[in-house]
Residue, then its C-alpha position, 0 to 999 in steps of 0.5 A: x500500500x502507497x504510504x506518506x511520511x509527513x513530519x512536523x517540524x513546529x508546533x508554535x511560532x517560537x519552538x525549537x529549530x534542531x527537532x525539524x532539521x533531525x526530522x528532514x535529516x533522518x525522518x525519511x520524509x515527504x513532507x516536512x509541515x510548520x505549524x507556528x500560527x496561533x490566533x493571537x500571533x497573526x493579530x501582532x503579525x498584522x501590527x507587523x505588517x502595518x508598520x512595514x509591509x515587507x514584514x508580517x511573516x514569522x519571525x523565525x522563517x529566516x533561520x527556520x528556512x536556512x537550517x532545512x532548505x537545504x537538506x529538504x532540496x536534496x531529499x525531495x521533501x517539500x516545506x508546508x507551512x503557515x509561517x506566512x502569517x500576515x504577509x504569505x508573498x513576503x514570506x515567500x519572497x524571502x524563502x526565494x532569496x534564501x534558497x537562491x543564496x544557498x545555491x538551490x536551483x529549480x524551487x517552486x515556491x507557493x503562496x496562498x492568499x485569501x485568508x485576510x478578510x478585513x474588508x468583507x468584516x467591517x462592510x458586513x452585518x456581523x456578530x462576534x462570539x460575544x453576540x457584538x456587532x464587529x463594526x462596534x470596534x470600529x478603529x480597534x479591529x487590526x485584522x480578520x483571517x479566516x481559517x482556510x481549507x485543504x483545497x488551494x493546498x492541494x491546488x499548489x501542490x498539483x501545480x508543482x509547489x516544492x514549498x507552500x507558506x500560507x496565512x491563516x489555515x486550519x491546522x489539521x489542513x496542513x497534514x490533510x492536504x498533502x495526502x489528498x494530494x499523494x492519494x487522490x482522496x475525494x474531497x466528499x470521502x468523509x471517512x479518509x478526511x477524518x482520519x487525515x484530520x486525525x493525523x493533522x491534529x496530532x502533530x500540530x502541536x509538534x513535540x506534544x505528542x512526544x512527550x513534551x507538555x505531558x511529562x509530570x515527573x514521578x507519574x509520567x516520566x519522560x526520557x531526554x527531554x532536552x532532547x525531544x524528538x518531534x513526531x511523523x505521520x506515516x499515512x496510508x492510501x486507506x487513511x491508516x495513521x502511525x504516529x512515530x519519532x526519529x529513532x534516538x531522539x527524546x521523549x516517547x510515542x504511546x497510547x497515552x501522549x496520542x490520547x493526550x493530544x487526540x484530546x487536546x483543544x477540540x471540543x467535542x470529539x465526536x464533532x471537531x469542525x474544520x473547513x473541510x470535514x466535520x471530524x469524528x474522533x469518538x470512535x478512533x482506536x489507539x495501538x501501540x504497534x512498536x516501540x515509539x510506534x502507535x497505530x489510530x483507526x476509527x476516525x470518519x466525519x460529516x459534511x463540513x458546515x459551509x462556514x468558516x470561523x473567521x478570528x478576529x485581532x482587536x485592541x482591547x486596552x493596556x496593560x502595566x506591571x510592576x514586580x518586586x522580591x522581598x526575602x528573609x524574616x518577615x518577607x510576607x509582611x512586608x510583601x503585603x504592606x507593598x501592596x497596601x501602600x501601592x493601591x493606596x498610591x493608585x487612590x491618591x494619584x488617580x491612576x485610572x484603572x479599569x481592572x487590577x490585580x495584586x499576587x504575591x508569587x509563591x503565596x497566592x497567585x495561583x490557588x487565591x488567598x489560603x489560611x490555616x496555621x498548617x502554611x509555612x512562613x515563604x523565605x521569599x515572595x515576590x509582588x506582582x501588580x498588574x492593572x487594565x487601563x484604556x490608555x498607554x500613558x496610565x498603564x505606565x504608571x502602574x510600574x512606576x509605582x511599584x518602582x518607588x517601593x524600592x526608596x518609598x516602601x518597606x525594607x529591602x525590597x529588590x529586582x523590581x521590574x516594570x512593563x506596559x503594553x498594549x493588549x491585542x485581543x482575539x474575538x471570532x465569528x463565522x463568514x460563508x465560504x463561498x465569499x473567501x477565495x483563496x489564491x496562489x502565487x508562485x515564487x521560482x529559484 
């Protein structure tokens, strides 16, 4: 039977580098795939863009393309990847001008736009998830990318794409469609879709599955995860999916990280909706088939729903912060006089908050205040402020007064630190499929 390797290279914008290369080095791969785009990294790639329209893409496609160009070129195996962002013809710009520099020849280069749908928001009638009008944010609302479907994926790859960086996709899509594409699998084959989605979900998130995130030393131990390895698909023409590692990197592939991540972030099993099937993972079946070696079956799915979610980055408000340590005898009471004489200062100088918050680090920040003789005295703690405010100049001042702890507050305190920020926030809502028109635009080395 016909079978594909595809390995996951990335499963955030900033994951490690080394993983991916092992993968295209001695994955045996046809496909290496990068998943780095979360909801709220297209919204600050779009602010990226605003600011320089040469940029907008992952931060990391730079180094990222020059570690595996190479070895994925004299392999065969071809780079799927949202790294695109905001700025998919920027991005594979810039993959062209670094294969040219390493000397490879005969590259075709995919970008695929269509995803950015701003305009058809803010002209349209439409609710977010909160059941607010979108038009309501008004000069806030940065962006608007729809999550595009397998299809324009498979349409580059036909016409000879050796790398396609897209923008805003669904995840699953970016494994999905490479088999679609190697198989011939019919877009209305509900039962093959699932199980393609079913392999795109599990390695999305790169080393998750690989024991990376699951490993809780003592209940669940992890071997070398210094070393973590990232995982490959090997999918068959039938949709069978293996979930498997390079031979000799870190952490592990069992049942129990497979059905960790199989789990993970998708709502209802028996309905996760993507663009291009309606999943059903309720059935699947998980075998451990070989060391590091785990077998899935069982997926099928529906008829998708003919909308697309759409996320949504706006400017939400300001955010400042200010820290400092307190240590030795009396620690917690002076962490929690700092704090009084702070929310004092906000009272007297008229900070203008609209939400804020007070932790001591190492006493409540976590699990909220706690009483009982039976909690030991913290040798160290450490006070975090941090407030909403709906400008930049107000949000500043919240650190600032931390700041002043230092001379003004009670003895010894240290390592304060201060920040302010602006907040990008991500809403949602849905459009119809048929007003998102993806398109293809090539780059040759």
């Amino acid at each position: 039977m016909k079978t594909l390797r595809i390995g996951c290279g990335a499963g955030y914008s900033g994951d490690r580098i080394e993983p991916a290369l092992e993968l295209a080095e001695h994955g045996d791969l046809d496909y290496l795939v990068f998943e780095c785009l979360a909801e709220r990294t297209i919204a600050l790639a779009q602010q990226a863009r605003m600011k320089d329209p040469a940029l907008g893409y992952d931060p990391l496609l730079e180094a990222r393309m020059l570690a595996v160009l190479k070895p994925c070129a004299d392999r065969g195996i071809k780079i799927i990847t949202n790294m695109g962002a905001a700025n998919p013809l920027a991005a594979a710009a810039k993959t062209r001008q670094i294969a040219v520099s390493l000397g490879l020849v005969h590259l075709k280069i995919a970008a695929i736009t269509g995803d950015d749908v701003l305009e058809q928001l803010r002209q349209g009638d439409y609710l977010d998830d909160t059941g607010e009008p979108v038009a309501a944010l008004g000069s806030r609302l940065l962006s608007a990318n729809a999550y595009l479907g397998a299809q324009p994926l498979v349409d580059a790859l036909a016409q000879g794409a050796d790398i396609v960086i897209t923008g805003r996709i669904a995840d699953p899509a970016l494994v999905l469609a490479p088999a679609i594409h190697a198989f011939g699998w019919a877009m209305d084959d509900w039962q093959r879709l699932g199980q393609g989605t079913l392999a795109g979900h599990l390695l999305e998130c790169a080393g998750q599955v690989c024991g990376g995130y699951f490993a809780d030393p003592g209940v669940k131990d992890v071997p070398n995860l210094a070393r973590l390895g990232f995982p490959l698909a090997v999918i068959g023409e039938d949709g069978s999916v293996e979930i498997t590692k390079v031979a000799g990197s870190g952490g592990y592939v069992t049942r129990a990280t497979c059905t960790e991540q199989l789990l993970y972030e998708i709502h209802d099993p028996a309905a996760y909706q993507t663009p291009d099937v309606v999943a059903d993972f309720s059935a699947v079946t998980i075998t451990e088939c070989a060391p590091d070696r785990v077998s899935l079956q069982g997926a099928s799915g529906h008829p998708c729903s003919g909308m697309l979610k759409v996320s949504i980055g706006y400017i939400d408000s300001y955010i400042g912060e200010g820290q400092i340590s307190y240590a030795g005898p009396g620690a917690l009471a002076r962490a929690r006089l700092a704090q009084a004489i702070v929310a004092e200062r906000f009272a007297l100088t008229g900070v203008a908050l609209t939400e804020v918050r007070y932790d001591l680090i190492g006493v409540n920040a976590l699990h909220g205040d706690r009483d009982g003789p039976h909690d030991a005295e913290p040798r160290e703690v450490r006070l975090r402020v941090i407030g909403r405010t709906d400008s930049l100049q107000q949000a500043i001042r919240i650190g600032n007064e931390v700041e002043t702890l230092y001379t003004c507050g009670p003895a010894g305190g240290g390592g304060a630190t201060r920040s302010a920020r602006e907040v990008i926030a991500i809403r949602s809502t849905l459009l119809p499929a048929a007003q998102v028109s993806a398109t293809i635009h090539f780059e040759e080395t």
